[in-house]
C-alpha positions as CSV (number, residue, x, y, z in Angstrom):
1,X,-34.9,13.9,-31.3
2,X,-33.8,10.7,-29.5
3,X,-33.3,10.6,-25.8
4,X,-30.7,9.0,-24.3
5,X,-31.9,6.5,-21.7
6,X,-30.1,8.2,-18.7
7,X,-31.8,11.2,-19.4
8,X,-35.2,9.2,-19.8
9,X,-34.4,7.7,-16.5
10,X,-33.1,10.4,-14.6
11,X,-36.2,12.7,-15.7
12,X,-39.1,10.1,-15.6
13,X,-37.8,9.0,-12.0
14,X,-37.7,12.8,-10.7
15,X,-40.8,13.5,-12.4
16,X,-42.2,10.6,-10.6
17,X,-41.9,11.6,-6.9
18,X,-42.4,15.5,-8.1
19,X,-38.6,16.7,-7.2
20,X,-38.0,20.0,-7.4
21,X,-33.9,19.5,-8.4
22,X,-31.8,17.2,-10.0
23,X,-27.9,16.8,-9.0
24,X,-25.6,15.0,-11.5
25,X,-22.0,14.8,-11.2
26,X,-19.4,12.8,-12.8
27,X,-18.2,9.7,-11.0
28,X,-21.1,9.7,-8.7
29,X,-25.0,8.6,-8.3
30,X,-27.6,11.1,-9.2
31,X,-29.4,13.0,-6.2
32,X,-33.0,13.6,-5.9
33,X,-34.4,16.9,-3.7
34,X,-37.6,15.7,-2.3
35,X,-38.9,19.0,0.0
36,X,-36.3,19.9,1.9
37,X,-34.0,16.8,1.8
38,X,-31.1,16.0,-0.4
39,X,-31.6,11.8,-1.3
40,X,-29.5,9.6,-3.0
41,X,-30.8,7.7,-6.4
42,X,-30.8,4.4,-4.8
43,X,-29.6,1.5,-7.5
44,X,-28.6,4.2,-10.3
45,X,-25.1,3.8,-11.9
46,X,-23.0,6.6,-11.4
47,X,-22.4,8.7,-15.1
48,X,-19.4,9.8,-16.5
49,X,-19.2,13.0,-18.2
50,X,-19.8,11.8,-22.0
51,X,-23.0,10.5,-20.3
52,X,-23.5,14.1,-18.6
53,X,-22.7,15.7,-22.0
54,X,-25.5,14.2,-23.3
55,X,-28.4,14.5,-21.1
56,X,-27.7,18.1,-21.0
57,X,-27.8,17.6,-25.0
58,X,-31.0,15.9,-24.9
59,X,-32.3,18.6,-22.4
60,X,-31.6,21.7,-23.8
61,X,-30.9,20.6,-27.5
62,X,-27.1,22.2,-27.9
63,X,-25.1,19.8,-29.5
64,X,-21.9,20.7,-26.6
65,X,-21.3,23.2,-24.3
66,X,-21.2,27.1,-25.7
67,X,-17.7,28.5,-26.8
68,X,-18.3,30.9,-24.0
69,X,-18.3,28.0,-21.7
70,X,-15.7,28.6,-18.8
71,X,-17.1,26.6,-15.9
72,X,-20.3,27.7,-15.4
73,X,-23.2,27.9,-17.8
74,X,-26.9,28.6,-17.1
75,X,-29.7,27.4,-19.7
76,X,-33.1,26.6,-20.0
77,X,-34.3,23.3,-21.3
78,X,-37.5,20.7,-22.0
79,X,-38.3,17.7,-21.3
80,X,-41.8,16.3,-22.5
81,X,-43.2,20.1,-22.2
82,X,-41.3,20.4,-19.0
83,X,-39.9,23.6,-18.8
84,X,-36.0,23.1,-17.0
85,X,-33.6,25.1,-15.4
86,X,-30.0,23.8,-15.6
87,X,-26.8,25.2,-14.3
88,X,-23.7,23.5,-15.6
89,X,-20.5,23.5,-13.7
90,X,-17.4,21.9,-12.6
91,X,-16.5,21.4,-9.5
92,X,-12.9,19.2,-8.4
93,X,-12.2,19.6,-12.5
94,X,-15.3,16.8,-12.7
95,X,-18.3,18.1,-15.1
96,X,-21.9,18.5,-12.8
97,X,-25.6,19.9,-13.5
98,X,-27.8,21.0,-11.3
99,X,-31.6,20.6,-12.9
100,X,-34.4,22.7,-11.6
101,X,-37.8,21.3,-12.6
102,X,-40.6,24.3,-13.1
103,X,-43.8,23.5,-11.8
104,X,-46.5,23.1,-14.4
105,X,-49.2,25.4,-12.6
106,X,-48.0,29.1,-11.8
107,X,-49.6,29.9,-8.1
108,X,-51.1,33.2,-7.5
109,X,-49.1,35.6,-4.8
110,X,-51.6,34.2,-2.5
111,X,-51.6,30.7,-3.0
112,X,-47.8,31.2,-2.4
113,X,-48.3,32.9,0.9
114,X,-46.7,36.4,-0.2
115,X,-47.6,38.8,1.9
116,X,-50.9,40.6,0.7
117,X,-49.3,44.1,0.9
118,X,-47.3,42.8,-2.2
119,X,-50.2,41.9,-4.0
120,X,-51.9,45.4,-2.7
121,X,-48.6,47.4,-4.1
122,X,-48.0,45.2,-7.8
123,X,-51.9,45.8,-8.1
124,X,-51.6,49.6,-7.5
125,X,-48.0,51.4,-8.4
126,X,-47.7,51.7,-11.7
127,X,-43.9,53.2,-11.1
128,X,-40.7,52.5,-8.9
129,X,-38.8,49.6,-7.8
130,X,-40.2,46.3,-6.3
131,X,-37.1,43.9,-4.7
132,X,-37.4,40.5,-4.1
133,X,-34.4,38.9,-2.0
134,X,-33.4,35.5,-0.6
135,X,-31.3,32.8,-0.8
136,X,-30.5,30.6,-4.1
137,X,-34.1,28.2,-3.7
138,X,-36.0,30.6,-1.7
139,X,-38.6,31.3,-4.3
140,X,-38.1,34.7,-5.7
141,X,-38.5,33.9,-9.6
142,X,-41.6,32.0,-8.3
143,X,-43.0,35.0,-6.8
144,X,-41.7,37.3,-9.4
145,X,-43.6,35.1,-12.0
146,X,-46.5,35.5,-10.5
147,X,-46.3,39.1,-9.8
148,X,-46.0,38.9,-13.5
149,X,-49.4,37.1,-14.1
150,X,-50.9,39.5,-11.8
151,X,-50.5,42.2,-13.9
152,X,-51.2,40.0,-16.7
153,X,-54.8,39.0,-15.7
154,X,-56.2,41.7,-14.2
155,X,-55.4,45.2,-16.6
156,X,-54.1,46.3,-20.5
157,X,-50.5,46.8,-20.3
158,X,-47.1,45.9,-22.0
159,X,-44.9,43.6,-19.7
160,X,-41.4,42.9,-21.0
161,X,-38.9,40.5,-18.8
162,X,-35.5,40.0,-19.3
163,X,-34.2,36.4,-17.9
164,X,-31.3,34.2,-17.8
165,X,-32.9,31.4,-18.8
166,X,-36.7,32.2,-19.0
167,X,-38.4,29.6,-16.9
168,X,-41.8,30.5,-16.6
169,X,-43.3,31.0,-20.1
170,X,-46.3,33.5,-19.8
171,X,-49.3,34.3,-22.2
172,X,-50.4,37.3,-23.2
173,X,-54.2,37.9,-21.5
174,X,-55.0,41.6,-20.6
175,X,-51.6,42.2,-21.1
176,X,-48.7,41.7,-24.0
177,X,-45.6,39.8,-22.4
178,X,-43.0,39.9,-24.2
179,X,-39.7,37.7,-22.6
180,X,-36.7,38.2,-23.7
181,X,-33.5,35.8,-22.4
182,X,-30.0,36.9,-22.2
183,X,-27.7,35.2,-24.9
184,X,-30.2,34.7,-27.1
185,X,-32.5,37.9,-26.9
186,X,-29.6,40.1,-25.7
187,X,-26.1,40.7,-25.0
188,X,-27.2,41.4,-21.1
189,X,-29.6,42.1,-18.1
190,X,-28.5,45.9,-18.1
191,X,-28.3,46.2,-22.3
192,X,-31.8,44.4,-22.3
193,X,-33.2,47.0,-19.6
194,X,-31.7,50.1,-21.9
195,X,-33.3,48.6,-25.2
196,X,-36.4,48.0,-23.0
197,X,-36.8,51.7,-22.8
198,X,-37.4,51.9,-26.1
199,X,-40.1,49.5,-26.3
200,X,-42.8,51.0,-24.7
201,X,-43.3,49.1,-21.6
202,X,-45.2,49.5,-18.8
203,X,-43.3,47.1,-16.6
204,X,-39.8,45.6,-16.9
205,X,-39.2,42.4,-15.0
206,X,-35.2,42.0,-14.2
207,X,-34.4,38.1,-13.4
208,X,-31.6,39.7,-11.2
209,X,-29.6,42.6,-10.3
210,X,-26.1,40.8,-10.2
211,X,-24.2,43.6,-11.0
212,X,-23.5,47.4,-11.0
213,X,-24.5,48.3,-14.4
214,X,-27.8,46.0,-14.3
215,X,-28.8,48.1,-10.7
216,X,-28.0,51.3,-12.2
217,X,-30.3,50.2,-15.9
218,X,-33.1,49.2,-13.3
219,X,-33.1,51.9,-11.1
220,X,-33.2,54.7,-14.0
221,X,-35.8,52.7,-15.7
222,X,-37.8,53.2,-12.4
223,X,-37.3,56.8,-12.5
224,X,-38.6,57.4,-16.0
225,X,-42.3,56.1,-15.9
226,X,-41.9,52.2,-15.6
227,X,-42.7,49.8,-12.9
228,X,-39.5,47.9,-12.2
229,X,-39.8,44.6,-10.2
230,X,-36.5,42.6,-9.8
231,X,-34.2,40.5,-7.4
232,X,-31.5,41.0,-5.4
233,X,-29.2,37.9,-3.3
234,X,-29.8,39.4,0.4
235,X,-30.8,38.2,3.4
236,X,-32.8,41.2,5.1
237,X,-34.1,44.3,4.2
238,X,-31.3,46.5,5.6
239,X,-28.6,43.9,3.8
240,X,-30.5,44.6,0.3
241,X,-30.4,48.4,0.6
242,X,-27.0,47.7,1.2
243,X,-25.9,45.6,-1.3
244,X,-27.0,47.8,-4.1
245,X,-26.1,50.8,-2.8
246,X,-22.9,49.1,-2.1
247,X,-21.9,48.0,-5.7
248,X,-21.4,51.5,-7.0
249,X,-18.1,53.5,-6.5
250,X,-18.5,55.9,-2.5
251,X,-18.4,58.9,-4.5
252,X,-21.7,57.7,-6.5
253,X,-23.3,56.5,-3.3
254,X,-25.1,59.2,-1.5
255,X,-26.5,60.3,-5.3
256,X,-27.9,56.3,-5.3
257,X,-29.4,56.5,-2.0
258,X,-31.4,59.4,-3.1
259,X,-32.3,57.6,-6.5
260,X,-33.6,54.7,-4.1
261,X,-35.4,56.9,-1.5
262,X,-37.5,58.0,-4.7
263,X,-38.3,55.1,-6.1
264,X,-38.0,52.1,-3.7
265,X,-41.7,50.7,-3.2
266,X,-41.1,47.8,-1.2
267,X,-38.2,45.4,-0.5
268,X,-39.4,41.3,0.4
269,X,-37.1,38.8,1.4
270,X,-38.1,35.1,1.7
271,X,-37.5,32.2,3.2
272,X,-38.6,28.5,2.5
273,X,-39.1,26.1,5.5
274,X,-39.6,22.8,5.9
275,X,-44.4,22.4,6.7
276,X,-44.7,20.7,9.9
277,X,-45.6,17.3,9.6
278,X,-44.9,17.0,5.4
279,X,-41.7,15.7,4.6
280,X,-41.6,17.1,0.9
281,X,-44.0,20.7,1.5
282,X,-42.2,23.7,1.7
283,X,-43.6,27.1,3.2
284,X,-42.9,30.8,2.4
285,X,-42.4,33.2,4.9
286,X,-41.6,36.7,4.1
287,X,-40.0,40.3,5.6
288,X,-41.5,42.9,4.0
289,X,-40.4,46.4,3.6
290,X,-42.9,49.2,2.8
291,X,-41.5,52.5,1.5
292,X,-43.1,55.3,3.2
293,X,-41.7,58.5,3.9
294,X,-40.2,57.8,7.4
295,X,-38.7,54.6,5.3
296,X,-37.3,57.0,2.4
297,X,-35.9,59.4,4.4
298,X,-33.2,56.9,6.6
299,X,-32.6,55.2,3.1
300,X,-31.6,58.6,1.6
301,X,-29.6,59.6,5.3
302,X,-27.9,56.4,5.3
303,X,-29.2,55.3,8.6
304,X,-30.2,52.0,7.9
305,X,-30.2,50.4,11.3
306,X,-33.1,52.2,11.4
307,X,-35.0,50.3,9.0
308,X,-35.3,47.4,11.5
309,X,-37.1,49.2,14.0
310,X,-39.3,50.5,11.5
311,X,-40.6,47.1,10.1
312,X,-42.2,46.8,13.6
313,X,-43.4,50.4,14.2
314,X,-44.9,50.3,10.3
315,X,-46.9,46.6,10.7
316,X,-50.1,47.4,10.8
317,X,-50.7,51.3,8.9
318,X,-48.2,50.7,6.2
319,X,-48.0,46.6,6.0
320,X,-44.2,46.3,6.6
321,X,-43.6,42.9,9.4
322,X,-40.4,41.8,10.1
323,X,-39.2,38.3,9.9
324,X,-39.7,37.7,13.7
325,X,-43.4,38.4,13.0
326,X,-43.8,36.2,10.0
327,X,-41.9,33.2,11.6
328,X,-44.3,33.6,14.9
329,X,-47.6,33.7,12.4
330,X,-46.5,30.6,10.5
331,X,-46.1,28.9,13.8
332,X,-49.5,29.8,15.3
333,X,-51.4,29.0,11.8
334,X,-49.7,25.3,12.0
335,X,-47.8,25.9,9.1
336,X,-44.3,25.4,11.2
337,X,-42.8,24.0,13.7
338,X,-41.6,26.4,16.6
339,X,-38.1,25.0,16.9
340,X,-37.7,25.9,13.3
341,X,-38.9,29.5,13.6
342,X,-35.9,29.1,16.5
343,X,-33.2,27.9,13.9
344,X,-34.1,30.3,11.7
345,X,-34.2,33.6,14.0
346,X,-30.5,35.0,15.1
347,X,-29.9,34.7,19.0
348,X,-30.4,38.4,19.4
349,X,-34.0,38.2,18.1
350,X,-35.3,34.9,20.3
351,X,-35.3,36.6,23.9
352,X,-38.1,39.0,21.5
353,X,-39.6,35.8,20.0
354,X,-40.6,34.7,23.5
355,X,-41.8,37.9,24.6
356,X,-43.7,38.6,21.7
357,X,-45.3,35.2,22.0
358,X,-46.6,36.0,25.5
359,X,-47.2,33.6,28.3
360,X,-50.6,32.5,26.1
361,X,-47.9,31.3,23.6
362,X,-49.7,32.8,20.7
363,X,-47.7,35.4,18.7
364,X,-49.2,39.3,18.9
């Protein structure tokens, strides 16, 4: 197939300096996202949206936009073995893209700085319900992905993903991985987790639960024999509990809570900060919530102000740390700068930063 020379500019330039997104809108220059900054395409002409129309042609290989098409559509896509991520949209009636380059190499949990009580709990529940939370960019399909390749490389077991698109494309090794995308696999992430049920898997991977029927799919696939792992958009543990409990009508509530409380493993929700002294790098830190029993029960009672108190009192016997702790470890290891842990912290939690820091200035 022939590429059109934007999208052989726009791709070879952001495959150049390694950008991690791609911002095209109509009437405008392109913008590049080198780390955390947001640059202009200095000396590109801005496109108009026959131009735009084509480079998501030449990307994704659909002659036009999907009959479905209402404003926002979300496929995968190539580009000379590249594996894409693109979001089309409008916005102010004009047509834009937004194009997420996957990295080539998948990272191990570790190399991605995922707290090792994740890597602990993929490697050794073989049932329940792992969530993954943060903000659009924080990492979470990353980490799911190599969650995924955990269980992949190291025992014999059928994996089965549902995505919307697939971005990471995994071989089968120990395991058989079977990835399924919804449009073109099936109808949705909730039908795709009730067909999964009859496919014998071992684990299901959920791109995202955006919805009640897709929370309900993936929390009764965790309470018949399957190891669920999934994400949620949250920004704390407490907030994630919350937001799917909070989807389903009040009079199913309490009943979901309970469902939770017995098959919650652990909720994780990231962050990506800007590494001190690299303009472009990008660091993960993490709150972690371990499910114990102490953790099921205030889930089930509903008293989930509770929960932050116990990702302090649960650090070192059950591997649960709370933000504050992970912000003040990244700082001491050189892998942020203070003032950033300081943005990032709410003004409650800083007067605890400092005291938890100590007059040695070295976090405990």
């Amino acid at each position: 197939m022939k590429i059109s020379e934007w999208t052989r500019g726009l791709m070879d330039g952001a495959l150049k300096v390694g950008t991690s997104d791609l911002h095209i809108t109509a009437g405008t220059a392109p913008w590049y996202r080198q780390g955390v900054k947001l640059v202009p395409i200095v000396g590109f002409p801005p496109l108009g949206e026959e131009d735009i129309a084509s480079v998501v042609q030449d990307l994704t290989g659909f002659p036009g936009l999907p009959d479905s098409y209402r404003g926002d559509w979300d496929v995968a896509g190539t580009y000379e073995d590249r594996r894409l991520r693109l979001s089309v949209y409008r916005q102010d009636g004009r047509l834009a893209v937004a194009i997420r380059v996957i990295p080539e190499e998948l990272k191990t949990l570790a190399e991605l700085r995922v707290p090792s009580v994740v890597e602990r709990i993929v490697d050794t529940e073989r049932l329940g319900l792992i969530v993954i939370c943060g903000a659009t960019g924080s990492g979470k399909s990353t980490t799911l992905s190599a969650a995924i390749d955990r269980i992949n490389t190291t025992r014999s077991q059928m994996i089965l993903t549902i995505e919307d698109p697939i971005e990471y494309k995994h071989t089968s090794k120990m395991s058989l991985v079977h990835q399924r995308e919804v449009g073109p696999d099936t109808e949705s992430f909730d039908a795709g987790v009730y067909a999964a049920m009859r496919q014998d898997p071992d684990v299901i991977m959920v791109g995202e639960m955006r919805d009640t029927a897709t929370m309900e799919a993936a929390i009764k696939a965790a309470e018949t024999g399957h190891l669920v792992m999934t994400t949620v958009h949250a920004m704390d543990v407490a907030s994630a509990v919350n937001r799917i409990v909070g989807v389903f009508p009040a009079n199913q509530q309490a009943q979901i809570r309970m469902q939770l409380a017995g098959t919650l493993k652990c909720v994780v929700v990231q962050k990506l900060l800007p590494r001190k002294g690299d303009t472009e790098g990008k660091v993960l830190v993490a709150e972690v919530l371990v499910v114990n029993p102490a953790v099921a029960g205030a889930i089930r009672e509903n008293n989930l102000k509770d929960l932050r108190d116990m990702l302090e009192t649960h650090r070192g016997e059950f591997g649960s740390q709370s933000l504050r702790f992970a912000l003040g470890e990244a700082v001491d290891r050189g892998y942020i700068e203070e003032a950033e842990a300081r943005r990032i912290l709410p003004t409650s939690e800083l007067e605890l930063f400092d005291r938890d820091r100590g007059a040695a200035g070295r976090f405990r």
